[in-house]
C-alpha positions as CSV (number, residue, x, y, z in Angstrom):
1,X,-23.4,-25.1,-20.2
2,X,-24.4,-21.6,-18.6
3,X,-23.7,-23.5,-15.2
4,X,-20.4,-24.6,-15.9
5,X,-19.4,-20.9,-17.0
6,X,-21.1,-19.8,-13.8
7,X,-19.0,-21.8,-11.9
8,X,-15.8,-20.8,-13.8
9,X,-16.3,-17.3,-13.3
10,X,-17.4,-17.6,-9.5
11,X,-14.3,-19.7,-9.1
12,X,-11.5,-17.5,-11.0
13,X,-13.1,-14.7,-9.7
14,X,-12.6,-16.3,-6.1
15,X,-8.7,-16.9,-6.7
16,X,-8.1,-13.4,-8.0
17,X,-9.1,-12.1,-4.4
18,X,-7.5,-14.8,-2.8
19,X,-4.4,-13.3,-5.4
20,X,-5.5,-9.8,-4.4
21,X,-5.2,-10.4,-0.5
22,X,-1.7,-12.1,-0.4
23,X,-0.6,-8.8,-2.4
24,X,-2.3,-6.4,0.5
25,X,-0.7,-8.7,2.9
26,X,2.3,-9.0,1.1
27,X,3.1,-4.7,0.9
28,X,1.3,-4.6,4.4
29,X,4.7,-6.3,5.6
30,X,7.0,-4.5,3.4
31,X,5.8,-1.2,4.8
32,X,6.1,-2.6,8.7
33,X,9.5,-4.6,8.7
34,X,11.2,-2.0,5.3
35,X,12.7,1.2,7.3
36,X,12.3,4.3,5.5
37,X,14.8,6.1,3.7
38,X,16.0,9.0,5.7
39,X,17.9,11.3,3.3
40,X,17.9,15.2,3.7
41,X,19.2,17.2,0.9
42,X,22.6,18.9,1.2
43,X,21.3,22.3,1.2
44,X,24.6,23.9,0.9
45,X,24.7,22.1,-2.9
46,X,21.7,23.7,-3.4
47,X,22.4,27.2,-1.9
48,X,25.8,27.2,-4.2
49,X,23.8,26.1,-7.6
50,X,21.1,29.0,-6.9
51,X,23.6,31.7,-6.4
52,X,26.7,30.5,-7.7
53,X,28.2,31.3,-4.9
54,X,29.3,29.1,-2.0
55,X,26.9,29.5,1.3
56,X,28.0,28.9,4.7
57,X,27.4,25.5,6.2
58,X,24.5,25.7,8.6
59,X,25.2,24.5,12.4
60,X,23.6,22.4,14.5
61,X,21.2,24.6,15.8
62,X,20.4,25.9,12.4
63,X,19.4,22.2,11.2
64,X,16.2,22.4,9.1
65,X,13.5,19.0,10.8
66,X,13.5,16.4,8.0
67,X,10.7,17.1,5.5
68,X,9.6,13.4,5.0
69,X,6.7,12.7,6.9
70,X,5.6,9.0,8.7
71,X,3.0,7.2,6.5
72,X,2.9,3.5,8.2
73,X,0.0,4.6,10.2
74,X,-1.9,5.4,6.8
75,X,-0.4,2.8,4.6
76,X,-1.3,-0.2,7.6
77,X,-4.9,1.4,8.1
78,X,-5.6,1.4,4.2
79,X,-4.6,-2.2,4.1
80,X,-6.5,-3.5,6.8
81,X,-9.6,-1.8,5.0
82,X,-8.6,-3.7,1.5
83,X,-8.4,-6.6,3.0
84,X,-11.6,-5.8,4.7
85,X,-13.3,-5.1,1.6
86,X,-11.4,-8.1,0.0
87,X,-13.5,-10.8,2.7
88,X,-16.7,-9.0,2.2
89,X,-16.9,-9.8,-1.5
90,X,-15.4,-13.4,-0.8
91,X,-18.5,-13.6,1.5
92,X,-21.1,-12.1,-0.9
93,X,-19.4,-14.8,-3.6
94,X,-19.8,-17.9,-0.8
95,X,-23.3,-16.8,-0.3
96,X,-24.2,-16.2,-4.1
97,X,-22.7,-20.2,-4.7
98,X,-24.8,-21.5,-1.6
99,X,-28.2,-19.4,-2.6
100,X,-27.4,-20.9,-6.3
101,X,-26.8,-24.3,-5.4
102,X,-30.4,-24.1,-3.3
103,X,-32.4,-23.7,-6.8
């Protein structure tokens, strides 16, 4: 009975990071193919609620660089080390079931 229940576990536990690796491939794509939203904040809204008092519309020259910052290169990189991670343990499992099955 104990080796049945082995097998169950060994065998859930195998389609959870089968589960778990579609997911990291799955948000790997979304942040390649998904553009980013690029919105700046009116800052003359914000000038205006501050002081109450209307503030000049800043030029072209006077543009402030978008604050949001490019994270593809970080979200792609930690994904390829989940899924990494995700085929070592899948490979310690396949060797725990082959080791067992030699007993």
């Amino acid at each position: 009975m104990s080796e049945d229940q082995g097998s169950i576990k060994s065998s859930g536990l195998s389609i959870a990071l089968i589960v778990l690796g579609f997911l990291v491939i799955s948000l790997l794509a979304l942040v390649v193919f998904v553009d980013p939203i690029t919105n700046q904040p009116d800052l003359t809204l914000t000038a205006t609620l501050a002081t109450g008092t209307p503030q000049p519309t800043p030029t072209g020259a006077e543009l402030l660089p978008s604050p949001v910052v490019n994270i593809d290169g970080i979200a792609i990189l930690g994904g390829v080390m989940a899924l990494l991670l995700l085929a070592a343990v899948y490979r310690e499992i396949l060797i725990h079931r082959q080791a067992e099955k030699k007993k």
